[in-house]
N, C-alpha and C positions, 0 to 999 in steps of 0.2 A: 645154641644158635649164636650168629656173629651178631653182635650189640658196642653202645658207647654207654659212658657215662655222660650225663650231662646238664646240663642247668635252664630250668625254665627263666624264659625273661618276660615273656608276656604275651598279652594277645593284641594282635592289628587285625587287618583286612589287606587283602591282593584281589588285582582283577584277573578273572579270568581271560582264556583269548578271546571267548565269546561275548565279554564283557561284563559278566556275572560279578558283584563283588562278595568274594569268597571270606570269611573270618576264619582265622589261622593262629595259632600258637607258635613262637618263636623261641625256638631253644638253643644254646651253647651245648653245641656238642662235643666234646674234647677240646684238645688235642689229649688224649690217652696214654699216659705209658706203661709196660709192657713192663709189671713189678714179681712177678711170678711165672715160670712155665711149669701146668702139671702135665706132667705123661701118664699113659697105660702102664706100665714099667714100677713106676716109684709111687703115683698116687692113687693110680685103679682106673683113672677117668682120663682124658685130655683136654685141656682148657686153658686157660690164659686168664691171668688176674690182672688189673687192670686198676690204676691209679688216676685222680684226677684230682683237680683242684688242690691251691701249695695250704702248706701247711708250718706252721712256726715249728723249729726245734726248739723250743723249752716244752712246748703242746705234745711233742712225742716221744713215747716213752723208746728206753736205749733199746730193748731187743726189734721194735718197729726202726728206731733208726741202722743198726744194721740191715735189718733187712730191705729199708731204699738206697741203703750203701752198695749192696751187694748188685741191685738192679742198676748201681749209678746214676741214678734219680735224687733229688731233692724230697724232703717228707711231702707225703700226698694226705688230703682229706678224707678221702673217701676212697673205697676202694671194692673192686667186684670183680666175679669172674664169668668166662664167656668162651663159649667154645665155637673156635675160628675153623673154618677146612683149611686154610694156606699156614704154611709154618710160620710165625716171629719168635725172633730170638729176642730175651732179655735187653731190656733198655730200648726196646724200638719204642717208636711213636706211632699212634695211630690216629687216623684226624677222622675229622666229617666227608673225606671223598670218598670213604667206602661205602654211604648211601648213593652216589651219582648215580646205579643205574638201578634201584631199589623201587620199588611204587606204593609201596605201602611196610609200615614198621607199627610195633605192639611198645605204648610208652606207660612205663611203670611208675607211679610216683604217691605221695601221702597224702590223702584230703586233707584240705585243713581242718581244723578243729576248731567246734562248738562249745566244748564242754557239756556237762549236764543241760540235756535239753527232753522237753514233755514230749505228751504221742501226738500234740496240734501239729508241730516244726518237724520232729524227728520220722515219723509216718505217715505224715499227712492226715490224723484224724478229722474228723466232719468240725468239732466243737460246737457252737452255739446250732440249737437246733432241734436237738431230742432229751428228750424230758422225761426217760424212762430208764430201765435199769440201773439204778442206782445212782445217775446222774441228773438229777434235777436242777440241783442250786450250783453247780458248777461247770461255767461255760469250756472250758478247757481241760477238766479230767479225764479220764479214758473211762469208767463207770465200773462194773461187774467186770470181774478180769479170771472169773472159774464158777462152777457148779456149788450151791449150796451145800448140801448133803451127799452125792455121791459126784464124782470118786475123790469130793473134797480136796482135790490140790489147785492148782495152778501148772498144768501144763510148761513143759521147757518150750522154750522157744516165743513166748506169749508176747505180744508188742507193747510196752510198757514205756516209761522215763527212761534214760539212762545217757549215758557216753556218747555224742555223738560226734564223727569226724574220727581225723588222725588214725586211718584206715591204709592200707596196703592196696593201691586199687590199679588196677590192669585195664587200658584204654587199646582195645584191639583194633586192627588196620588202619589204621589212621592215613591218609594219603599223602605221600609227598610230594608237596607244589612245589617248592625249590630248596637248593643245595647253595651254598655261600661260602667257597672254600676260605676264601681270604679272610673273612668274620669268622669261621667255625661256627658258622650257623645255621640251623635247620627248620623250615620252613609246614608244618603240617596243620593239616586241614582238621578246624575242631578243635574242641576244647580237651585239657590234661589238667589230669587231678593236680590239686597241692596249688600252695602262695606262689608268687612271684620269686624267684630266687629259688626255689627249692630244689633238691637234687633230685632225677629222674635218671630211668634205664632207662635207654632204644635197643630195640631188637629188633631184628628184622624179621 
């Protein structure tokens, strides 16, 4: 599906026409360039990869700078692929007006991160409260975590401590309130995973 690359900057609010005041996430949506074309022919699929944000040449290695050579591009940060219905050739630009008449796009992007965190924060366990299986003297453990005697394991899957955040996470339909060609900025309804500044996919 047709998508950009692009850069979370933060969260505001807009009014609606009826006056409602709507909270929105503000994103840098490209401008994109067009550093790859795959065909049916030479790669099996067709798609279009897709550069964004510059990048130093001492930061990129020589076979990557050939290859934004070849695009006639500047090295890019980041880069992803997307498959478009309308043809671009090599070295085009793609900006934020290909949402103009779009109502809703699927924005990709990385939670932040926690680090190791307990099952209080990470699952929302009860803690302070019950004073039974194996949890008496500790307000914030998770207590009995499998069967004594049979079938003696620990179940996969079990809600435990562990890693939380710095996830891969998919915010679907999101609504678009406004388009900014002049900023390359996009305007959607609701919150998107990840910090401020962090790179995100739109799809439509």
């Amino acid at each position: 599906m047709p998508g950009l690359l692009g850069k979370k900057i933060g969260m505001t609010s807009v009014f609606s026409a009826d006056g409602k005041n709507v909270p929105c996430t503000v994103i840098e949506a490209g401008p994109c360039v067009v550093t790859q074309v795959k065909t049916v022919e030479k790669d099996g699929y067709a798609a279009l990869q897709l550069g964004f944000a510059e990048a130093k040449e001492k930061n990129t290695s020589k076979p990557m700078m050939g290859h934004f050579k070849k695009a006639g591009t500047t090295p890019k940060r980041h880069l992803a692929e997307f498959k478009f219905n309308e043809e671009h050739a090599l070295g085009d630009t793609i900006t934020v007006e290909i949402f103009n008449d779009v109502h809703f796009v699927d924005v990709i992007g990385t939670s932040k991160g926690h680090g190791f965190q307990g099952v209080v924060k990470r699952h929302g366990f009860g803690g302070v409260g019950q004073s039974t299986h194996g949890q008496d003297d500790r307000a914030r453990k998770p207590g009995a975590i499998g069967a004594c005697s049979y079938p003696a394991q620990v179940f996969k899957g079990m809600r435990m401590g562990g890693q939380m955040g710095g996830d891969r996470v998919t915010t679907q339909n999101l609504k678009v309130l406004k388009v900014i060609p002049e900023h390359n900025l996009l305007l959607v309804k609701g919150s998107v995973a990840g910090h401020n500044g962090s790179t995100v996919l739109i799809n439509m």
